[in-house]
BAZA-848966 format. One record per residue (C-alpha): residue number from 1; residue in three letters; x, y, z. Coordinates in steps of 0.2 Angstrom, whole numbers, plus 5000, padded with zeros to 4 digits. Example, Ala and Ser with C-alpha at 12.3 -4.5 7.8 and 13.67 -1.06 7.14 Angstrom:
% residues 2
<pt nr="1" rest="ALA" u="5062" v="4978" w="5039"/>
<pt nr="2" rest="SER" u="5068" v="4995" w="5036"/>
% end
This chain:
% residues 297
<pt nr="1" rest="UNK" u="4676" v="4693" w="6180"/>
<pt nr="2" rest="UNK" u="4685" v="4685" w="6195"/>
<pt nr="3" rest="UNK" u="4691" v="4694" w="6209"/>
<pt nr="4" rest="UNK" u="4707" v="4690" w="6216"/>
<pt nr="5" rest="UNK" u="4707" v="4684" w="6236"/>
<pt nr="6" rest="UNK" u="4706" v="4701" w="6245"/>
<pt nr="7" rest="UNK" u="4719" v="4703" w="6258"/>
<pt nr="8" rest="UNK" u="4722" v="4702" w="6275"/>
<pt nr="9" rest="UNK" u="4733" v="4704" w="6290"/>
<pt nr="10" rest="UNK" u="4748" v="4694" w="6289"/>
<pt nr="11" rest="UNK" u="4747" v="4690" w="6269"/>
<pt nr="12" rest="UNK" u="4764" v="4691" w="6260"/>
<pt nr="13" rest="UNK" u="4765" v="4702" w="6244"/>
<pt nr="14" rest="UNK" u="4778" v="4702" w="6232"/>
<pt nr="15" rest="UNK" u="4787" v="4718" w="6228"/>
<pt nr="16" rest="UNK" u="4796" v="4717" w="6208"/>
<pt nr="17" rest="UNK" u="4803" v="4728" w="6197"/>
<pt nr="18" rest="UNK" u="4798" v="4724" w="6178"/>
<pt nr="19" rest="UNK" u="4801" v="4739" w="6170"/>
<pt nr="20" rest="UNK" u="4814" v="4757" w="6177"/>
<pt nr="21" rest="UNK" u="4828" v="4752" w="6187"/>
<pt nr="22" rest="UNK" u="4825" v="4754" w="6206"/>
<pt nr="23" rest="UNK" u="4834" v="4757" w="6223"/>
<pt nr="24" rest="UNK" u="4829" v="4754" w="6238"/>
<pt nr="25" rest="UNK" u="4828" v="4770" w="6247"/>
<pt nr="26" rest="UNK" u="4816" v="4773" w="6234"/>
<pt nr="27" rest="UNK" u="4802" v="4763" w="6240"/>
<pt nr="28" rest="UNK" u="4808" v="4762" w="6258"/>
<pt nr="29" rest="UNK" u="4793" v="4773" w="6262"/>
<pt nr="30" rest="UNK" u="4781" v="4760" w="6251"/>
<pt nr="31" rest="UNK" u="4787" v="4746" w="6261"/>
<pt nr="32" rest="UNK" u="4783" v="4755" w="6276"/>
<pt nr="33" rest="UNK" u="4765" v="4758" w="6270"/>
<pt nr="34" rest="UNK" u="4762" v="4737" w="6268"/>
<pt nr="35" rest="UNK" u="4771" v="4735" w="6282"/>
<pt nr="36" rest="UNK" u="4758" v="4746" w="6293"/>
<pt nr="37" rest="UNK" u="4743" v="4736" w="6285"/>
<pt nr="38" rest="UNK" u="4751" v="4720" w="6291"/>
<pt nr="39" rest="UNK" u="4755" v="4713" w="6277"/>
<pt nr="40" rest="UNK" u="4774" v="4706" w="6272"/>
<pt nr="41" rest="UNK" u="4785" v="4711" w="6257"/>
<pt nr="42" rest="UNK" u="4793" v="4700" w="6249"/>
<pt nr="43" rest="UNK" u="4807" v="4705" w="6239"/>
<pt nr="44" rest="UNK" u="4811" v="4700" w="6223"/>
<pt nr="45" rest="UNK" u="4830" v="4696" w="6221"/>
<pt nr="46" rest="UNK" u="4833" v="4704" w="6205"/>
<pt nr="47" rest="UNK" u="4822" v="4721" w="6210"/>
<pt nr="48" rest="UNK" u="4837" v="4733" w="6213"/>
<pt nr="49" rest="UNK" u="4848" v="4725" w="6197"/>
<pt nr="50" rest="UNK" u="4851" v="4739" w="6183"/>
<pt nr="51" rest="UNK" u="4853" v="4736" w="6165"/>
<pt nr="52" rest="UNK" u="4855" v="4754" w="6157"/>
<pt nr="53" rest="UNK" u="4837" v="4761" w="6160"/>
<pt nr="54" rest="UNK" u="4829" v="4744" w="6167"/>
<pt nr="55" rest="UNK" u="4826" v="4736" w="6181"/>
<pt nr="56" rest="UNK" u="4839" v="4722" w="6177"/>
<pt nr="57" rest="UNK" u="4841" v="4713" w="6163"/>
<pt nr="58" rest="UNK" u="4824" v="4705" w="6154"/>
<pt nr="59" rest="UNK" u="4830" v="4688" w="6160"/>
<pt nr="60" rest="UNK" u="4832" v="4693" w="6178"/>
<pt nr="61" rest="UNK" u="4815" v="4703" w="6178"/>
<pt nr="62" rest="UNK" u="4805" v="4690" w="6170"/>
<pt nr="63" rest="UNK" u="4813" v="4678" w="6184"/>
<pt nr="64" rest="UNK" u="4807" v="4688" w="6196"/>
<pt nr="65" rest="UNK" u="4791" v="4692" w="6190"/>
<pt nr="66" rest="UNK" u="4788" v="4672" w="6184"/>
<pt nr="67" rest="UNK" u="4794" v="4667" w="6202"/>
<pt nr="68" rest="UNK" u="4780" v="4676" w="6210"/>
<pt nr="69" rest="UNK" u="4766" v="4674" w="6199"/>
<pt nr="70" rest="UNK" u="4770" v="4655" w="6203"/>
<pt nr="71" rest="UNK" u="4771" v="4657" w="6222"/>
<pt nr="72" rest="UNK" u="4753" v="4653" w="6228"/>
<pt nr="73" rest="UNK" u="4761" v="4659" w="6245"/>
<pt nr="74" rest="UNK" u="4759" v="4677" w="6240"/>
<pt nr="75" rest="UNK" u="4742" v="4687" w="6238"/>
<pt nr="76" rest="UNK" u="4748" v="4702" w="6228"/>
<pt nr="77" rest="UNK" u="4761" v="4710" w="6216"/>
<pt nr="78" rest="UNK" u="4767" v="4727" w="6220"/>
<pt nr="79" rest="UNK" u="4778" v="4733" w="6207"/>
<pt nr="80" rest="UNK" u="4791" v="4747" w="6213"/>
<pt nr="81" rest="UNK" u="4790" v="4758" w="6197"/>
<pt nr="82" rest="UNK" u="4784" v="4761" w="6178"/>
<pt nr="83" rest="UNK" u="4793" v="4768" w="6167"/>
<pt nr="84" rest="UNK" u="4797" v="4758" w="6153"/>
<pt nr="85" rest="UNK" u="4800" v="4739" w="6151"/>
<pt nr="86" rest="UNK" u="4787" v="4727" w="6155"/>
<pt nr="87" rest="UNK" u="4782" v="4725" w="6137"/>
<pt nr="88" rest="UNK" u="4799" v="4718" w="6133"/>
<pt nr="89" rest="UNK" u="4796" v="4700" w="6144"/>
<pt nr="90" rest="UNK" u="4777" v="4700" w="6145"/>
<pt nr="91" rest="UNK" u="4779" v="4687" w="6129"/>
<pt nr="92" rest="UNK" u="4789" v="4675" w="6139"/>
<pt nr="93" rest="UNK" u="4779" v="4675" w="6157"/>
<pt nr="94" rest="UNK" u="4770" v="4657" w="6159"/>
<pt nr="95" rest="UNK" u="4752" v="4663" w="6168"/>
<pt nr="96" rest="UNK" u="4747" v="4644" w="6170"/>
<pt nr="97" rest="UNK" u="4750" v="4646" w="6190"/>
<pt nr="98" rest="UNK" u="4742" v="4662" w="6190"/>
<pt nr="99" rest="UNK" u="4726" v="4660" w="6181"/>
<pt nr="100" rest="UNK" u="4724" v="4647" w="6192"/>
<pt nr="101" rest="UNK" u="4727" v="4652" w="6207"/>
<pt nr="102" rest="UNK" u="4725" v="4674" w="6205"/>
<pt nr="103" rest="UNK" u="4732" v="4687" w="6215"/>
<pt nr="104" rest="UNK" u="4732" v="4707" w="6214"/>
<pt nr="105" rest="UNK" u="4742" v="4715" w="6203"/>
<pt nr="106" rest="UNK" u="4747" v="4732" w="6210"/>
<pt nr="107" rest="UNK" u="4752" v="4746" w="6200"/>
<pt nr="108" rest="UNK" u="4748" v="4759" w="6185"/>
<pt nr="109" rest="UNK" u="4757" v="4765" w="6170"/>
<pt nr="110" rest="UNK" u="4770" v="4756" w="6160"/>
<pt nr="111" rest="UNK" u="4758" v="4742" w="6172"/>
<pt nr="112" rest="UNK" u="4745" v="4746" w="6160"/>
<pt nr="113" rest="UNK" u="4748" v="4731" w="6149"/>
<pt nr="114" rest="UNK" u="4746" v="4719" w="6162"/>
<pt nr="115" rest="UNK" u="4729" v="4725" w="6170"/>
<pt nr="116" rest="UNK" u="4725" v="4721" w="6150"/>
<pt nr="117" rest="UNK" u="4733" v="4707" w="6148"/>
<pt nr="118" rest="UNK" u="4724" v="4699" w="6164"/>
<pt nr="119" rest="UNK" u="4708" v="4706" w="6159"/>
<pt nr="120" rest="UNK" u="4709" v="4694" w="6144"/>
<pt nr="121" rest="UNK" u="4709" v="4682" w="6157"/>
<pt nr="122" rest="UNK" u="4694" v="4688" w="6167"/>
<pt nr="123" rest="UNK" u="4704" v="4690" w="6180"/>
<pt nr="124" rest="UNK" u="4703" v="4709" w="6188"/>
<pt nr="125" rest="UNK" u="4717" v="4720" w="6195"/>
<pt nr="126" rest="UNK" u="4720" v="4736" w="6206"/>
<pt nr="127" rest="UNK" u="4726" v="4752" w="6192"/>
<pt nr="128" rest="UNK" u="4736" v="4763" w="6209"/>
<pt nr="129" rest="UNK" u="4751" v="4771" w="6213"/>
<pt nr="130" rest="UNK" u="4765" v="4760" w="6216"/>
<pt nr="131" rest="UNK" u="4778" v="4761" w="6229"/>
<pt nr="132" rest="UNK" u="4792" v="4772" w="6221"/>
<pt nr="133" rest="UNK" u="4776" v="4782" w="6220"/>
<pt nr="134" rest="UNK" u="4770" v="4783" w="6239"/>
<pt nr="135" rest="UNK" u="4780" v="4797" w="6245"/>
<pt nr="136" rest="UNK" u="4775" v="4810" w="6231"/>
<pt nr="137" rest="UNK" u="4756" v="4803" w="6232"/>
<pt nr="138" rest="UNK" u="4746" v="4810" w="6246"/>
<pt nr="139" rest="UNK" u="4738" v="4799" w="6259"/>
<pt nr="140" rest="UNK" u="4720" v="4799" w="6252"/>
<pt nr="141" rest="UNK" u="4729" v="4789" w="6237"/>
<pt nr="142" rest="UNK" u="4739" v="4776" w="6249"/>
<pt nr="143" rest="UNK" u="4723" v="4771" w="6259"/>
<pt nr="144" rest="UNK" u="4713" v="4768" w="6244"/>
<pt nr="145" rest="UNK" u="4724" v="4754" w="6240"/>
<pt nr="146" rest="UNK" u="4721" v="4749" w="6257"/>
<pt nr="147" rest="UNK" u="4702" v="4749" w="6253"/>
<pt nr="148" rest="UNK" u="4701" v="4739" w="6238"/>
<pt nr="149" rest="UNK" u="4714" v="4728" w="6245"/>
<pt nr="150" rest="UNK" u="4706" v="4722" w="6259"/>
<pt nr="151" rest="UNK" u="4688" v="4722" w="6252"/>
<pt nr="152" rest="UNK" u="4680" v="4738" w="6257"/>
<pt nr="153" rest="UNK" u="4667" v="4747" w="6249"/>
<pt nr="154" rest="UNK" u="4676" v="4759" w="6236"/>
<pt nr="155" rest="UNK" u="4667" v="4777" w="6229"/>
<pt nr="156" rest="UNK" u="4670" v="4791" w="6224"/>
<pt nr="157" rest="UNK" u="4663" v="4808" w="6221"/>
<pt nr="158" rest="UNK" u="4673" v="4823" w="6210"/>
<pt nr="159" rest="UNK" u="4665" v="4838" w="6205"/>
<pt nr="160" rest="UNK" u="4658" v="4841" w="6191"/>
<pt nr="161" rest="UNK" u="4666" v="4848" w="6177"/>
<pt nr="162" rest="UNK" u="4660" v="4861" w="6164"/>
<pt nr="163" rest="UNK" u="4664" v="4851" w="6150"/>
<pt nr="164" rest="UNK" u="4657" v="4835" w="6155"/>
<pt nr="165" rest="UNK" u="4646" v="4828" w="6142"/>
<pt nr="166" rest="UNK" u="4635" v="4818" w="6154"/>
<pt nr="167" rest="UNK" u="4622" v="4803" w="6150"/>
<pt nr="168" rest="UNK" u="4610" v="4795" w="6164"/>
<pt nr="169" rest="UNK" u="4614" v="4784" w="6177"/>
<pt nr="170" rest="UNK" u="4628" v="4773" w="6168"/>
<pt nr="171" rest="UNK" u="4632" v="4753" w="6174"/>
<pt nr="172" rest="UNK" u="4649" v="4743" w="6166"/>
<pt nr="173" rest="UNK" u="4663" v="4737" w="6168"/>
<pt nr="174" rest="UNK" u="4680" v="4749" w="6166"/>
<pt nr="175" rest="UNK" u="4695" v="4745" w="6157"/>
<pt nr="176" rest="UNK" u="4710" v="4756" w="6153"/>
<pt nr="177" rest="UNK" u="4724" v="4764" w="6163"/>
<pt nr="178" rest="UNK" u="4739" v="4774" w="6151"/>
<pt nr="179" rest="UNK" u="4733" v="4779" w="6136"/>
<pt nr="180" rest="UNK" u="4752" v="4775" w="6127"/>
<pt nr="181" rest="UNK" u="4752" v="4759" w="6132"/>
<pt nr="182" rest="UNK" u="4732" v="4754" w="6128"/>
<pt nr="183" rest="UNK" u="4739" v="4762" w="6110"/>
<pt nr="184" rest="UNK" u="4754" v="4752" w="6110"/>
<pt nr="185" rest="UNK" u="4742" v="4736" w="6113"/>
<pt nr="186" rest="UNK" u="4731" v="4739" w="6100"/>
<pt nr="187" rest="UNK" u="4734" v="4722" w="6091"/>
<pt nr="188" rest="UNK" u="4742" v="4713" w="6100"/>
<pt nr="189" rest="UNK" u="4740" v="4698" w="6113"/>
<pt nr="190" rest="UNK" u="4735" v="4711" w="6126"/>
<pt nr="191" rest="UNK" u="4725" v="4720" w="6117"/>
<pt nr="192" rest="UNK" u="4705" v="4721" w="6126"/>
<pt nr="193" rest="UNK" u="4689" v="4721" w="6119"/>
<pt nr="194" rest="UNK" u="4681" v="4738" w="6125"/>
<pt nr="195" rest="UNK" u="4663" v="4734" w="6120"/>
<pt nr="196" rest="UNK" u="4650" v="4739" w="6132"/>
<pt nr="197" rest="UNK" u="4663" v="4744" w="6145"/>
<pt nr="198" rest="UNK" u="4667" v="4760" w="6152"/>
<pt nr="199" rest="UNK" u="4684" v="4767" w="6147"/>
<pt nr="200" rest="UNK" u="4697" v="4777" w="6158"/>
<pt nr="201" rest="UNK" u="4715" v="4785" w="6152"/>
<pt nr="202" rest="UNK" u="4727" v="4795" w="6157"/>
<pt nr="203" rest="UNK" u="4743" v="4801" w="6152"/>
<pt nr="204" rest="UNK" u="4758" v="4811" w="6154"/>
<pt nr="205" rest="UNK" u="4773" v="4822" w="6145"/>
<pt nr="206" rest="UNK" u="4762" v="4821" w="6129"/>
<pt nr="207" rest="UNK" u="4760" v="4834" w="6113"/>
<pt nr="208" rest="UNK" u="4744" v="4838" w="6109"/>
<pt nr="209" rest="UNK" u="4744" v="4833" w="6091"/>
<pt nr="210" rest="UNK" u="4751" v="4813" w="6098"/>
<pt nr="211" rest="UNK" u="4735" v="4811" w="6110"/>
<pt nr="212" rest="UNK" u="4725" v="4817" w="6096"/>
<pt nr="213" rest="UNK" u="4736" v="4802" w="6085"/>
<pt nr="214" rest="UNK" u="4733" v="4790" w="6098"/>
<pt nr="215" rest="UNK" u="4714" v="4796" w="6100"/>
<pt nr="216" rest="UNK" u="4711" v="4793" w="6079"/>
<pt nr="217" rest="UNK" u="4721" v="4776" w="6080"/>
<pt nr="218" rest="UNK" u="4709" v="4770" w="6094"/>
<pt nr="219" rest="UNK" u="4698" v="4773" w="6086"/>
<pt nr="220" rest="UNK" u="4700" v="4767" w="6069"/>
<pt nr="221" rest="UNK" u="4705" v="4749" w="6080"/>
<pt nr="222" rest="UNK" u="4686" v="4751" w="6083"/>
<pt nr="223" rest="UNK" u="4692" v="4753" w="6104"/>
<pt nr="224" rest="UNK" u="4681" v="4773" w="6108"/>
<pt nr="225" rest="UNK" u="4666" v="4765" w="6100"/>
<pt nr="226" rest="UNK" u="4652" v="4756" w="6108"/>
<pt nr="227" rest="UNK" u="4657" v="4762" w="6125"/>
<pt nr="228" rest="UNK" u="4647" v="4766" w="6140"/>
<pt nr="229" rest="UNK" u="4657" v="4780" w="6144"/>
<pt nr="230" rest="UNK" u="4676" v="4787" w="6146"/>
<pt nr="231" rest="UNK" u="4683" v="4795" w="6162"/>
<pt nr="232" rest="UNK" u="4698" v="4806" w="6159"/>
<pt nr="233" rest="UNK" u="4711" v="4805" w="6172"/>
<pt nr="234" rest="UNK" u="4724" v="4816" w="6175"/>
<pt nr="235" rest="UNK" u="4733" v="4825" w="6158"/>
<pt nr="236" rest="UNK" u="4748" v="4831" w="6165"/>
<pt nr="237" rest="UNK" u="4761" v="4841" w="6154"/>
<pt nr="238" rest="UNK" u="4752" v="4840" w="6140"/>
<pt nr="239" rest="UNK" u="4762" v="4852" w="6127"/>
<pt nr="240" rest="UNK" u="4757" v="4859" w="6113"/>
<pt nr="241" rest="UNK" u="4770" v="4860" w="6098"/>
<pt nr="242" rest="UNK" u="4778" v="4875" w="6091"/>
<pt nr="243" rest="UNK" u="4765" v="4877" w="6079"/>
<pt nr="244" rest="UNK" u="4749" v="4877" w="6087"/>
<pt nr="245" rest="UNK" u="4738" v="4862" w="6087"/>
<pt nr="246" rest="UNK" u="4723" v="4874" w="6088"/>
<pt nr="247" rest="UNK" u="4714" v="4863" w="6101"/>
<pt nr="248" rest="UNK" u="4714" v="4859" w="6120"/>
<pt nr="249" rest="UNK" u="4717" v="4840" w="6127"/>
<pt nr="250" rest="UNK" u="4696" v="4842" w="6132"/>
<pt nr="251" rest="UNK" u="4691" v="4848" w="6115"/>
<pt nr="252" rest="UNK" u="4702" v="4834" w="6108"/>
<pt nr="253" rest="UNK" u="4693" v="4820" w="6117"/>
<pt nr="254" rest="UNK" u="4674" v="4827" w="6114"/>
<pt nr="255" rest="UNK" u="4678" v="4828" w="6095"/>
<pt nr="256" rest="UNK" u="4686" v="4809" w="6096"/>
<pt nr="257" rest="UNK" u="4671" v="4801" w="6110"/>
<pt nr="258" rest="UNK" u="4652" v="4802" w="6105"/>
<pt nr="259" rest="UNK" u="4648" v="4793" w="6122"/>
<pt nr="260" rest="UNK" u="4647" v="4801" w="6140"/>
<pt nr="261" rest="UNK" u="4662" v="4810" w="6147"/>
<pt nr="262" rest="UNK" u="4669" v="4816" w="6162"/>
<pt nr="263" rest="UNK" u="4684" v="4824" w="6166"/>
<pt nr="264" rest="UNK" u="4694" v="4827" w="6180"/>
<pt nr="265" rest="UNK" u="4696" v="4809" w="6190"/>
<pt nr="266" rest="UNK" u="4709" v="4811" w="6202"/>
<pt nr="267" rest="UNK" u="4720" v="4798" w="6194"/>
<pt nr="268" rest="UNK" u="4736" v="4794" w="6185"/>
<pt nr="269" rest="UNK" u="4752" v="4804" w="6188"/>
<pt nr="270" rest="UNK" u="4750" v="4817" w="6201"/>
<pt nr="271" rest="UNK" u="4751" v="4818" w="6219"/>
<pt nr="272" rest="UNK" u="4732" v="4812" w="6219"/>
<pt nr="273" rest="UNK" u="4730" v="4795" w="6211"/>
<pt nr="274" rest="UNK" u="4718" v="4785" w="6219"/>
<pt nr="275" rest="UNK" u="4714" v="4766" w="6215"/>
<pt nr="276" rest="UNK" u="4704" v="4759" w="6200"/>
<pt nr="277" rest="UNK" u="4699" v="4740" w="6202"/>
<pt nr="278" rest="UNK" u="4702" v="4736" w="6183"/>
<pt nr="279" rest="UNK" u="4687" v="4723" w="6176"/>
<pt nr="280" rest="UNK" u="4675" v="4727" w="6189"/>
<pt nr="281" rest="UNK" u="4659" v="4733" w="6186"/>
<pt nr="282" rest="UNK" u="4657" v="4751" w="6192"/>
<pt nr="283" rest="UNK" u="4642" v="4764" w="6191"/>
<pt nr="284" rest="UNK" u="4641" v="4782" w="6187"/>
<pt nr="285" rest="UNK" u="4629" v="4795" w="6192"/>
<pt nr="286" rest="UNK" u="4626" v="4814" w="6194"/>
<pt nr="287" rest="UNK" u="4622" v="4822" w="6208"/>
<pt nr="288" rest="UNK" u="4621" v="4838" w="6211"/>
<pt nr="289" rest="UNK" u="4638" v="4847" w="6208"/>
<pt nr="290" rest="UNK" u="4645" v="4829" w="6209"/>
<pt nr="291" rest="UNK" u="4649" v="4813" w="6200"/>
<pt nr="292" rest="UNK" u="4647" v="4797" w="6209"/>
<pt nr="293" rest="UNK" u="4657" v="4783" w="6204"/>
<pt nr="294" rest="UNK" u="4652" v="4766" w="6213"/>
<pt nr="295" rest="UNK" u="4662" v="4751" w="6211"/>
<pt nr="296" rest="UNK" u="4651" v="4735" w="6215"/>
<pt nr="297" rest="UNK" u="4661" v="4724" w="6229"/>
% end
């Protein structure tokens, strides 16, 4: 997989909205952020533009979003939210210039379909919070897009939880991000191949019985077979219907994965959400009361 060009002091970054409509109080704080690692935003001129729910029509995003994979001026893309809307122009975008010339894709969520759609290009990418994001997340979060950013040795530790299925010291490549969106992918252009790889997902505002949906239909693609392992981010407001499901989101994912587990990641949509480098190859071990994960810079 290639890495992008890490980033430095003085680099310009794009900042694009492809999905939620956006104001720019909203990601005043965000811009801060870059702007303190002396790096300069560059705004897109259609970011702020609504079009009911969206960030501006599909024309006027995917100009934006075209304009700066195109500009080999700029060493990232941060994107201001998630939401909804980034499937509706992925069709249409022109990677030429960026496959040739790649860059950082920043973000998570409804962003999901682009950390895929690059990983079919053996390009990687960073899965983190994105600016609308930056005021709710706490710092730990911010500076780990600082970290993989600009090249620096990324790990971390969790604890250990009681429902881990654990396996020995495990090496691959992790892939992943929302789980709705790797569902809505299944089959298409963006879809990946997770063969050998190691598997994260997260979600939000979810029943039970639809992660269990998604979970089968994965499966059934042939996607949560022949993995290394599967970290689960965050689950947040996963609901149960008014007749009960009869089992938990954990029991759910044991029954559907027969490869290592481990639960509890601090990523996805909380106030914790730290950085994933998507299509790099990371490492998991146990120790102690702890899980390692390594990623190999």
């Amino acid at each position: 997989m290639q890495t992008p060009p890490y980033l430095s002091p003085g680099d310009k970054v794009g900042v694009v909205s492809t999905a939620k409509r956006c104001e720019l109080h909203e990601i005043n704080d965000g811009l801060a952020l870059l702007k303190s690692w002396g790096l300069e935003p560059v705004i897109g001129r259609n970011a702020f533009e609504t079009d009911g729910f969206l960030g501006g029509t599909d024309a006027q995003r995917l100009a934006d979003f075209q304009q700066m994979l195109d500009d080999t001026s700029l060493k990232a893309i941060f994107f201001t939210k998630g939401g909804y809307g980034t499937m509706r122009i992925i069709d249409a975008v022109d990677w030429t210039a960026f496959k040739a010339s790649p860059k950082w894709l920043v973000g998570y969520s409804d962003i999901t379909l682009l950390h895929c759609h690059v990983h079919n290009f053996g390009i990687q990418s960073l899965h983190s919070v994105m600016l609308q994001g930056i005021p709710k997340s706490n710092a730990a979060s911010s500076e780990t897009i600082r970290t993989a950013l600009f090249g620096e040795s990324l790990s971390y530790s969790i604890p250990v939880q009681p429902e881990n299925r654990a396996g020995d010291s495990i090496e691959g490549m992790l892939v992943g991000g929302n789980l709705s969106i790797l569902y809505a992918v299944a089959g298409s252009a963006s879809d990946i191949d997770t063969t050998d790889k190691i598997l994260f997902i997260e979600d939000i505002d979810e029943y039970l019985y639809h992660y269990d949906r998604m979970l089968i239909s994965l499966k059934r693609a042939g996607k949560l077979t022949n993995l290394k392992a599967v970290i689960i981010g965050d689950m947040i407001d996963i609901k149960d219907s008014t007749i009960p499901f009869g089992r938990n989101d954990r029991e759910i994912t044991l029954e559907h994965f027969d490869c290592p587990v481990y639960f509890g990641f601090p990523s996805g949509h909380s106030e914790d959400n730290r950085a994933l480098i998507m299509g790099q190859t990371i490492r998991i071990s146990e120790t102690g009361n702890n899980i390692k994960i390594s990623f190999e810079i």
